[in-house]
C-alpha distance (Angstrom), angle and dihedral (degrees) to the residues before:
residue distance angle dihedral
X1 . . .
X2 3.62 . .
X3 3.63 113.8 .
X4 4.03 133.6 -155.1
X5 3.37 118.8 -138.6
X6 4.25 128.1 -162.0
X7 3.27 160.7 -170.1
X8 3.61 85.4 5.2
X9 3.82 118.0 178.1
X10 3.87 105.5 -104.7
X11 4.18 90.9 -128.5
X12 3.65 88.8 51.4
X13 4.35 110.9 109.3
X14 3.93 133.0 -149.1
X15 3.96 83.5 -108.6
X16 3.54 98.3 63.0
X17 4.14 89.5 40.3
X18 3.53 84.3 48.9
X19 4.19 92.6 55.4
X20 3.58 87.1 40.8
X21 3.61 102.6 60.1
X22 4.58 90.7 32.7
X23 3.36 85.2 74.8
X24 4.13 94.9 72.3
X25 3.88 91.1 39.8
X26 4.32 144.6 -59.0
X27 3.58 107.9 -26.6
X28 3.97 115.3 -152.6
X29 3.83 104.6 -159.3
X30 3.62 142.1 -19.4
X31 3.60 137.5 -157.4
X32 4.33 136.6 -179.4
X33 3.91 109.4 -157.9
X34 3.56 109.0 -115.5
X35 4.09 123.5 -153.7
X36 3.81 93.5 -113.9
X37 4.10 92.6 -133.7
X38 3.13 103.7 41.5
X39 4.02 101.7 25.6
X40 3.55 93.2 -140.4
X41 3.81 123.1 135.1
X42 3.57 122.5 -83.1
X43 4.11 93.0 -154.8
X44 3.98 89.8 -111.4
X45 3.85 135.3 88.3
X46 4.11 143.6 154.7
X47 3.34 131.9 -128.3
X48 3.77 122.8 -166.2
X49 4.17 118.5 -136.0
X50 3.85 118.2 -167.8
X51 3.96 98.1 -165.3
X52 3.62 107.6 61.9
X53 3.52 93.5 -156.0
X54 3.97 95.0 58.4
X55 3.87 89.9 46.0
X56 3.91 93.2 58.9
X57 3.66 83.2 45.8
X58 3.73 89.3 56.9
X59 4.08 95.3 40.3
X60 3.95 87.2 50.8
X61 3.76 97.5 45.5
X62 4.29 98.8 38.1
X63 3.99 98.4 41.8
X64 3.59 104.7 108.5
X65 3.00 101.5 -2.4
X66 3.85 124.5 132.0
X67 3.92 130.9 -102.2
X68 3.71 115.8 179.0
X69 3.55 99.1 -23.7
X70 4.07 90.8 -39.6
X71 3.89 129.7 107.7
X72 3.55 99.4 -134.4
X73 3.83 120.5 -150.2
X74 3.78 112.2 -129.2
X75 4.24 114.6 -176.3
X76 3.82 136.6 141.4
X77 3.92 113.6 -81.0
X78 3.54 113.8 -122.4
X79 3.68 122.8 -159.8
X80 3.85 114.2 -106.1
X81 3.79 108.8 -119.5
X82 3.84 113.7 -117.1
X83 3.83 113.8 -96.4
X84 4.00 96.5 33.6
X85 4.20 92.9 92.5
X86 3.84 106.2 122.9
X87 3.64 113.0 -113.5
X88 3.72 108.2 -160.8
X89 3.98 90.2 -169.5
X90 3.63 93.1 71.6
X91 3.87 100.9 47.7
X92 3.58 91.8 67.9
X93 3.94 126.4 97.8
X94 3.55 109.9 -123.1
X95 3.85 131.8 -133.1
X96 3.83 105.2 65.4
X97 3.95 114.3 2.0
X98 3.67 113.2 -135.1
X99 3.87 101.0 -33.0
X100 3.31 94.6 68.7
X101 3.89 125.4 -136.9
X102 3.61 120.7 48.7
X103 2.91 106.6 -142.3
X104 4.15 128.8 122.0
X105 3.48 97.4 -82.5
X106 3.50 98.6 65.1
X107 4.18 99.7 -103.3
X108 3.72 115.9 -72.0
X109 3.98 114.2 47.6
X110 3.75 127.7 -151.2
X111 3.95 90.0 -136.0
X112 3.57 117.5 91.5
X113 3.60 91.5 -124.1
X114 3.66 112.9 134.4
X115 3.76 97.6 -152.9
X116 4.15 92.7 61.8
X117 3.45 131.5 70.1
X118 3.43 116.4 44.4
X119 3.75 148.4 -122.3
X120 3.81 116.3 157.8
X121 3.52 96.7 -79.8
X122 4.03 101.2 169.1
X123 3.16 88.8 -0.5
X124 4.02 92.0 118.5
């Protein structure tokens, strides 16, 4: 059984989850998300539970209950579905980003002009 792990404190390690979660039975892997640029925990993890039985156990026993001054959420990992990964390329309006415009000066203008810059005026 694949097992979420969170609200994990960020200085916690795989070790300690690792000791944590031997006490209900054989644990077969464990893992703490890491922020890929900057390697530092996201407050999350998995661990992975061959006996059923001793998982539940586990979920029962850990949910709620508190690490380092954190109540740590313990539940079942279900698999996503395919097709519900975030894309963060199509949430954006298009036309301009952030700055506005579009046009060659690069959005806003440091004339007083009223026709540069940008915005999305009629764009809607």
């Amino acid at each position: 059984m694949n097992i979420f792990v969170g609200s994990l404190p960020f200085s916690i390690e795989e070790a300690d989850l690792r000791e944590s979660f031997e006490a209900y039975g054989a644990v077969d892997s464990v893992k703490i998300i890491t922020d890929k640029f900057t390697g530092r925990s996201k407050g999350f993890g998995f661990v992975e539970m061959s006996n059923d039985d001793e998982a539940q156990k586990a979920i029962d026993e850990l949910n709620g209950a508190t690490v380092e001054g954190r109540t740590i959420v313990v539940n079942k990992s279900e698999p996503k579905p395919e097709g519900e990964r975030r894309s963060f390329s199509n949430n954006r309006p298009s036309g301009g980003g952030y700055n506005g415009g579009g046009n060659s000066r690069g959005g806003g203008s440091s004339y007083n002009d009223r026709n540069s810059g940008g915005g999305n005026r009629g764009r809607y």
